[in-house]
TORPA-4810 file (N, C-alpha, C, O; in nm, 3 decimals):
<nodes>
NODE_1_-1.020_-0.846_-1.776_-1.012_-0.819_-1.634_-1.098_-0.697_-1.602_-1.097_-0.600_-1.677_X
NODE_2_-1.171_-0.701_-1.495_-1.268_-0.646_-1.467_-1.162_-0.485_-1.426_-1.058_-0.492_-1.360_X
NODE_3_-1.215_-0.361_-1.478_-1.177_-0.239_-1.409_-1.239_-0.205_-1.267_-1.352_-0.229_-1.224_X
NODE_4_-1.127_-0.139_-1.207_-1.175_-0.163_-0.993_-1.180_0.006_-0.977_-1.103_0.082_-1.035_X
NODE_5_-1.254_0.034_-0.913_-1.363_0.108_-0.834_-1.341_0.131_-0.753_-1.381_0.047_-0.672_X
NODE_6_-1.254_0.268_-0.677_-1.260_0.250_-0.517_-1.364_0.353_-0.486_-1.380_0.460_-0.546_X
NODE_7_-1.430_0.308_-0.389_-1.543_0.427_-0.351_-1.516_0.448_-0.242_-1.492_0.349_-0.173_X
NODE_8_-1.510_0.573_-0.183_-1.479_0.615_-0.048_-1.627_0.733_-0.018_-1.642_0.846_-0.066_X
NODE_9_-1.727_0.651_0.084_-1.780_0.720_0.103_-1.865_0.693_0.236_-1.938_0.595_0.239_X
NODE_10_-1.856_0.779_0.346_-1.867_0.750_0.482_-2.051_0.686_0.533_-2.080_0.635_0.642_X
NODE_11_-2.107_0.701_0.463_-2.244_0.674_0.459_-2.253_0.461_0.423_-2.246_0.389_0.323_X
NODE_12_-2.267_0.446_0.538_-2.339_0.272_0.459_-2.411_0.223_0.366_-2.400_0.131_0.285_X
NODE_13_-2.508_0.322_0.397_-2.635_0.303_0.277_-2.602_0.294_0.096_-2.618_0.220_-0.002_X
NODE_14_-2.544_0.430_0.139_-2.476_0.492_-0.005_-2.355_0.369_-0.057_-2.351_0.305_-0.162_X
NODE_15_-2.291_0.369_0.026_-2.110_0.257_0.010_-2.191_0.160_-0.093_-2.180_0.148_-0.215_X
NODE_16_-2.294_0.080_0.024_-2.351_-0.032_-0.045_-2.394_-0.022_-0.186_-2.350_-0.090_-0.279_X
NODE_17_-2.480_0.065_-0.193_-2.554_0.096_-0.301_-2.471_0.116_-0.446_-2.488_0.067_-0.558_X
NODE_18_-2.378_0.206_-0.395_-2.282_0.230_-0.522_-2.173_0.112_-0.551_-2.117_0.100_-0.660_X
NODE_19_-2.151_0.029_-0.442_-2.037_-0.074_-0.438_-2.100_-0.219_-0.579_-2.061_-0.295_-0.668_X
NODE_20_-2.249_-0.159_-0.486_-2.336_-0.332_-0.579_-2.371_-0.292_-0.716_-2.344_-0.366_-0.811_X
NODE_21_-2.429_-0.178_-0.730_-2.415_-0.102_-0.874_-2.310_-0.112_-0.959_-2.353_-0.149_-1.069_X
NODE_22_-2.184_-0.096_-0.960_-2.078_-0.103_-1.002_-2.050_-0.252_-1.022_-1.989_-0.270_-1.127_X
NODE_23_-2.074_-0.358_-0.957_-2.027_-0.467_-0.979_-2.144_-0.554_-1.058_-2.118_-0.663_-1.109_X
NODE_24_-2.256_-0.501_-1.062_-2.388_-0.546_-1.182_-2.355_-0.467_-1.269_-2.467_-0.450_-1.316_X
NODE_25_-2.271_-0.384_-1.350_-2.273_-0.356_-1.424_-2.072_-0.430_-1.448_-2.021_-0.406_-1.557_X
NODE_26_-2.011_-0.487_-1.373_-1.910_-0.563_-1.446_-1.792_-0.486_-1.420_-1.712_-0.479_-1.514_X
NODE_27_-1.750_-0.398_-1.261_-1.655_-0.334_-1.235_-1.623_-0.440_-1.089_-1.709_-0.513_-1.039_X
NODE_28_-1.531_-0.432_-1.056_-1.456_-0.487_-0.928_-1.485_-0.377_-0.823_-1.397_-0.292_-0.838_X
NODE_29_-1.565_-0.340_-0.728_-1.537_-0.241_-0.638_-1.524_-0.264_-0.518_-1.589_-0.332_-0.439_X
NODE_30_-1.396_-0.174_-0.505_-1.358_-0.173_-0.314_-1.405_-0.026_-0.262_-1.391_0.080_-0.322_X
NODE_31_-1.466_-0.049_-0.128_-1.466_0.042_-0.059_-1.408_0.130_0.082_-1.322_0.073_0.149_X
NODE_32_-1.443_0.232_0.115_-1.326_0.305_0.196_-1.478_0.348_0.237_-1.569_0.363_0.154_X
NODE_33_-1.489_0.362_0.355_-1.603_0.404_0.492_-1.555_0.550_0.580_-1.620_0.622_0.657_X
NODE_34_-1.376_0.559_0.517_-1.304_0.605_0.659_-1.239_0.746_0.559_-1.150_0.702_0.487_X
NODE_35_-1.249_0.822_0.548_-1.155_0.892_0.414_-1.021_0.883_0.482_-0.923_0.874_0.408_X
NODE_36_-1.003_0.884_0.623_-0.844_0.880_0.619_-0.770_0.742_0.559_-0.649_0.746_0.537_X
NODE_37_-0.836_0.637_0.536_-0.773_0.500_0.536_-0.769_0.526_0.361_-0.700_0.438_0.308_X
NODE_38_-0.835_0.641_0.244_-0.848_0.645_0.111_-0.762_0.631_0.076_-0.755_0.560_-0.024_X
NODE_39_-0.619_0.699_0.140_-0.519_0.757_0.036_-0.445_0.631_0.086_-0.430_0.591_-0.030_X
NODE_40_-0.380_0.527_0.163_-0.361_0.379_0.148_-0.431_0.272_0.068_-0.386_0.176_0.006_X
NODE_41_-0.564_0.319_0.088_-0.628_0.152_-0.033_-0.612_0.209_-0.158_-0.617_0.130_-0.252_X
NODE_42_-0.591_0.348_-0.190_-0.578_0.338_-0.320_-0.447_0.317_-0.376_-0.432_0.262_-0.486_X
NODE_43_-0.338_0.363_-0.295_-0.189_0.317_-0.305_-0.196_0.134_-0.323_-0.106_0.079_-0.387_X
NODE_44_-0.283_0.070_-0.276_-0.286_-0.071_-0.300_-0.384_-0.135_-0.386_-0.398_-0.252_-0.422_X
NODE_45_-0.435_-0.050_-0.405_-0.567_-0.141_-0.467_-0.485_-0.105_-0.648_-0.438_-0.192_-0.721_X
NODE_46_-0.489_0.019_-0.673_-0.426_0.123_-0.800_-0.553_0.092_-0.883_-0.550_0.021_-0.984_X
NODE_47_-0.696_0.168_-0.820_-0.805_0.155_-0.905_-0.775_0.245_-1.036_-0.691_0.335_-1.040_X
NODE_48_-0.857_0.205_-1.140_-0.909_0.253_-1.226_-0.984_0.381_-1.233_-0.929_0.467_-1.302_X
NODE_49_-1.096_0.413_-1.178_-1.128_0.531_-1.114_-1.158_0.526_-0.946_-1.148_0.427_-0.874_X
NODE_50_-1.189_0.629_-0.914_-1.209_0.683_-0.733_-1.336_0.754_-0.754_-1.341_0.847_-0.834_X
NODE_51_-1.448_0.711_-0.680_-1.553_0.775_-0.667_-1.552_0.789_-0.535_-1.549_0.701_-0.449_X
NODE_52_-1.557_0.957_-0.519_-1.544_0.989_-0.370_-1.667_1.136_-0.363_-1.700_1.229_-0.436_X
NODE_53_-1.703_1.082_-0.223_-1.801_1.143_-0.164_-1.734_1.314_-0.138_-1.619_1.333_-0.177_X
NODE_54_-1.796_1.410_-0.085_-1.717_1.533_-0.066_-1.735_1.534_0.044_-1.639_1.539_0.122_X
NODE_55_-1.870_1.529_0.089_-1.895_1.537_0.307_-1.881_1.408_0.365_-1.962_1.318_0.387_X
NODE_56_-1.734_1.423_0.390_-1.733_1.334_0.520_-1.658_1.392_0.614_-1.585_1.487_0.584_X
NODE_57_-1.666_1.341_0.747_-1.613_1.350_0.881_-1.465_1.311_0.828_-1.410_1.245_0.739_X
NODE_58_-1.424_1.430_0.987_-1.211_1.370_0.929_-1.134_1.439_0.862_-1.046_1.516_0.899_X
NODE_59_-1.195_1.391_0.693_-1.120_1.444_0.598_-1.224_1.467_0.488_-1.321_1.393_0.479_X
NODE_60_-1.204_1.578_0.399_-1.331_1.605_0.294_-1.262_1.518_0.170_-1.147_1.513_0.126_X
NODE_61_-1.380_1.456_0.136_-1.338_1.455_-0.017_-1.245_1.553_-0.129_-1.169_1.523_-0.221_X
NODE_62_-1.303_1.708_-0.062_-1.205_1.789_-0.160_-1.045_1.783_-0.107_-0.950_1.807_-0.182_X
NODE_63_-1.036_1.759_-0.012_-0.888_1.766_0.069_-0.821_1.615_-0.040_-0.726_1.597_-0.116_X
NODE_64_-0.932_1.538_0.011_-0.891_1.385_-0.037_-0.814_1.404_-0.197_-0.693_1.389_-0.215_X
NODE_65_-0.909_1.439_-0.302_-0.856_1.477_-0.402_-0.783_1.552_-0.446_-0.748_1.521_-0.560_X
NODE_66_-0.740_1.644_-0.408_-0.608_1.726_-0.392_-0.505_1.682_-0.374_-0.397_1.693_-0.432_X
NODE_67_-0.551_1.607_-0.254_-0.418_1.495_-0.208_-0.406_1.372_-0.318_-0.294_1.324_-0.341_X
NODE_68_-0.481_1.340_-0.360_-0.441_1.228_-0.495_-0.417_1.289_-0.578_-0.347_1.212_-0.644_X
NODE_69_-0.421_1.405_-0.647_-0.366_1.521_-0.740_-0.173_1.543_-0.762_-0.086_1.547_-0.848_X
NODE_70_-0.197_1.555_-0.605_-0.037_1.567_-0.598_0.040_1.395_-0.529_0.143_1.355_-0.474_X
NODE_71_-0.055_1.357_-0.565_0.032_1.186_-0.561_0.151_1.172_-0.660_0.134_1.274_-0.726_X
NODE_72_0.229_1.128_-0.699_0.313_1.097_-0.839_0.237_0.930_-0.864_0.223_0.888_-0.979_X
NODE_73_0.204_0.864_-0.769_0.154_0.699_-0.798_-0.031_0.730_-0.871_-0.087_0.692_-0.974_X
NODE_74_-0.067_0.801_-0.772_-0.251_0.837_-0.767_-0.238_0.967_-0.911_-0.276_0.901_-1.008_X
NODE_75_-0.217_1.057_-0.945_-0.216_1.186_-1.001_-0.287_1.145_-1.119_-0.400_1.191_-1.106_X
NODE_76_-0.281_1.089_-1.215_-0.351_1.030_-1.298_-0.490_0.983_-1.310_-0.559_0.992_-1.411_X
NODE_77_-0.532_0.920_-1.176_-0.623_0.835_-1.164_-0.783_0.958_-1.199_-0.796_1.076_-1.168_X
NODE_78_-0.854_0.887_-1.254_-0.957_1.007_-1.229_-1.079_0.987_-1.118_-1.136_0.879_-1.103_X
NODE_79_-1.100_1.064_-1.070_-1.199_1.085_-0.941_-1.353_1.174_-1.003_-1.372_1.284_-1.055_X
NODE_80_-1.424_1.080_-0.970_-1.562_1.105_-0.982_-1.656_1.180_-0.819_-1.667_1.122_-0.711_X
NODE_81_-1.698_1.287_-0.847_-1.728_1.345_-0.690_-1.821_1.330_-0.659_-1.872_1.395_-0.750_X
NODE_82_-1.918_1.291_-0.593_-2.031_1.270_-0.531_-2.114_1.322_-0.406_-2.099_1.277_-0.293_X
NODE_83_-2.205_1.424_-0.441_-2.226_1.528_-0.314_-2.337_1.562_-0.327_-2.400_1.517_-0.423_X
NODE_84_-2.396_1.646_-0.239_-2.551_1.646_-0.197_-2.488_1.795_-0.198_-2.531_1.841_-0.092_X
NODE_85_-2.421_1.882_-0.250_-2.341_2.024_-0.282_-2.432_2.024_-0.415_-2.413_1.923_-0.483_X
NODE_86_-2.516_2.103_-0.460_-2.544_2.105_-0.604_-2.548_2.254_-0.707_-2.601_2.286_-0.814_X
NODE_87_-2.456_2.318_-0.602_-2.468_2.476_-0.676_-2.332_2.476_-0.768_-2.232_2.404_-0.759_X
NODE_88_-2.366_2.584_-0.863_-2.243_2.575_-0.971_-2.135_2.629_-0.911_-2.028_2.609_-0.969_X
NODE_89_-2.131_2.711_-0.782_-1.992_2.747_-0.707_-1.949_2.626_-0.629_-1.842_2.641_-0.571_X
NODE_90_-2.019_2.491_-0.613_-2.008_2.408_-0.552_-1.913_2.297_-0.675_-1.809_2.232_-0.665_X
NODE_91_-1.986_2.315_-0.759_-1.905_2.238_-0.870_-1.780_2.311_-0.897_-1.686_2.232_-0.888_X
NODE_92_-1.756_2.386_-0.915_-1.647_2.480_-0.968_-1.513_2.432_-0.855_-1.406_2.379_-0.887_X
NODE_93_-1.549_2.462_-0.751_-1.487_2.436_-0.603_-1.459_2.329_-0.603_-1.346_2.314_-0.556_X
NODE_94_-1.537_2.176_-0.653_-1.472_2.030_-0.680_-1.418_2.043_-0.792_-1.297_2.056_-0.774_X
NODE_95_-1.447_2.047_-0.914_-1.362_2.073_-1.026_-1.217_2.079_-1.010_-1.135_1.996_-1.052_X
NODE_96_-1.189_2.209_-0.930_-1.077_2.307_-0.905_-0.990_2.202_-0.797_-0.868_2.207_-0.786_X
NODE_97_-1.063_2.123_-0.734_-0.971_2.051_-0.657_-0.932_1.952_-0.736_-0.854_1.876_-0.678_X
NODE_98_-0.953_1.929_-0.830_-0.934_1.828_-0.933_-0.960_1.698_-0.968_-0.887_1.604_-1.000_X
NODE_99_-1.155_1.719_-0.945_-1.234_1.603_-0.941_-1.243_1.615_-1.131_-1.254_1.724_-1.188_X
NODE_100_-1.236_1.500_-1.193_-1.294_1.496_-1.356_-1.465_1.494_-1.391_-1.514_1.531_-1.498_X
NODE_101_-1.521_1.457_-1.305_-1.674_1.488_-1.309_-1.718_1.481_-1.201_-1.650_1.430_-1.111_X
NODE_102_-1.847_1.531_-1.176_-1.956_1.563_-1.052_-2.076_1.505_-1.090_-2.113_1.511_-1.208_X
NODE_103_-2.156_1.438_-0.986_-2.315_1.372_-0.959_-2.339_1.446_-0.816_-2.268_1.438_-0.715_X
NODE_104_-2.449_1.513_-0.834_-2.502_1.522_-0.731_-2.616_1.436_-0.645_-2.697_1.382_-0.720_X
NODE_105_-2.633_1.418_-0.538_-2.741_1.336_-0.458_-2.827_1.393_-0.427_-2.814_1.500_-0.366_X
NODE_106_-2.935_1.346_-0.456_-2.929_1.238_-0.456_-2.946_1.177_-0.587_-3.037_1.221_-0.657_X
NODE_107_-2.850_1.053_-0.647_-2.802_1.034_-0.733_-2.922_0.949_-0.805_-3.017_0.897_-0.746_X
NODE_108_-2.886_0.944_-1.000_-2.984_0.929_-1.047_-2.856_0.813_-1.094_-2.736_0.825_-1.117_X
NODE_109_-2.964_0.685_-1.095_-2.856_0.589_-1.128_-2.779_0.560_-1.269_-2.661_0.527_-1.281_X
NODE_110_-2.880_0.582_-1.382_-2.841_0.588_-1.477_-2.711_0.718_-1.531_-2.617_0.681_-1.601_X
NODE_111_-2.723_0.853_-1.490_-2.641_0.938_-1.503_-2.510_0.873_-1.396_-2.399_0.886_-1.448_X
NODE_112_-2.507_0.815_-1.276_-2.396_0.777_-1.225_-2.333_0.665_-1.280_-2.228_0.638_-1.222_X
NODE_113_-2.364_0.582_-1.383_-2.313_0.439_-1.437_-2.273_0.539_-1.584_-2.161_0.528_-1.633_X
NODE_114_-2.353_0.612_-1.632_-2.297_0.673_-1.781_-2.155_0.782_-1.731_-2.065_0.809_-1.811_X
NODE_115_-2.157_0.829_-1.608_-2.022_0.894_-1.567_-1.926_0.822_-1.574_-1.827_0.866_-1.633_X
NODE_116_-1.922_0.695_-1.519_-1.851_0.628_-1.470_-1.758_0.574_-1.612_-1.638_0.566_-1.639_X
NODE_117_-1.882_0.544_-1.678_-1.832_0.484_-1.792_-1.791_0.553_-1.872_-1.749_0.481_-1.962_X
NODE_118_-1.774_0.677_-1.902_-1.713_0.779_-1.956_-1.610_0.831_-1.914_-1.545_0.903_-1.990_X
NODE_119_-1.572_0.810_-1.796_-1.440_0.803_-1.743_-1.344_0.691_-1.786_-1.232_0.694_-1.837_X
NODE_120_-1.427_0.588_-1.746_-1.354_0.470_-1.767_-1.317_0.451_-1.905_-1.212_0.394_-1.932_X
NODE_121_-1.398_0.495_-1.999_-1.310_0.494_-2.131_-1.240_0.588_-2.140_-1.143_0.539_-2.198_X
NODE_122_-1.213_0.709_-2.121_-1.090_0.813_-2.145_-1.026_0.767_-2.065_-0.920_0.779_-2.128_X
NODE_123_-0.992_0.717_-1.964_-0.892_0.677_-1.925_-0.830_0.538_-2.040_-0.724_0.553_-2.100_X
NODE_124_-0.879_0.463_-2.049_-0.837_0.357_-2.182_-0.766_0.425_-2.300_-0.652_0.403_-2.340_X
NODE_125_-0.865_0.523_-2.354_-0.753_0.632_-2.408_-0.645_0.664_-2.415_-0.561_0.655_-2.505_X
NODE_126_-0.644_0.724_-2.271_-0.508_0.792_-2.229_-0.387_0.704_-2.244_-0.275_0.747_-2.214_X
</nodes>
């Protein structure tokens, strides 16, 4: 069974891009456009990992992950961050909200499929 992907990230271009990537390489991915609608599809979907953007309108990605941090259902899940933020106080600051790795944008595809997949096996691990 294919491992699922939720990507929450307010940009079309990007959604697409990372949604079709993920599924040529043999993942199931759903996406979230809206960050407020994140913290419901992932209560339903119960992806595997969360690749979430940090700038969006609404709600930030770092809020977002914090808030899946202190989920008891989500807390586990690991979140991959994705941001056009590329300073090491910028990483530190997602880190700390309790993202498991960082890509910055604009993204290099091969380093975003070897993240992914390095998540996705420590989590198998776990």
């Amino acid at each position: 069974m294919a491992k699922t992907v939720l990507v929450v990230e307010d940009n079309e271009l990007n959604l697409r891009l990372f949604c079709d990537l993920l599924r040529a390489h043999g993942y199931a991915a759903e996406g979230v456009r809206d960050g407020r609608e994140a913290m419901d599809r992932a209560r339903a979907v119960r992806p595997d990992l969360i690749v979430m953007d940090i700038q969006m309108p609404h709600v930030t990605g770092l809020e977002l992950t914090e808030a899946i941090r202190a989920d008891a259902e989500l807390s586990a899940t690991p979140i991959m961050a994705v941001t056009a933020y590329a300073g090491k106080a910028d990483e530190d600051r997602i880190r700390a909200a309790g993202a498991d790795a960082y890509v910055s944008k604009p993204i290099s595809l091969m380093r975003f499929m070897e993240t992914v997949e390095g998540l996705a096996k420590a989590r198998e691990g776990a």
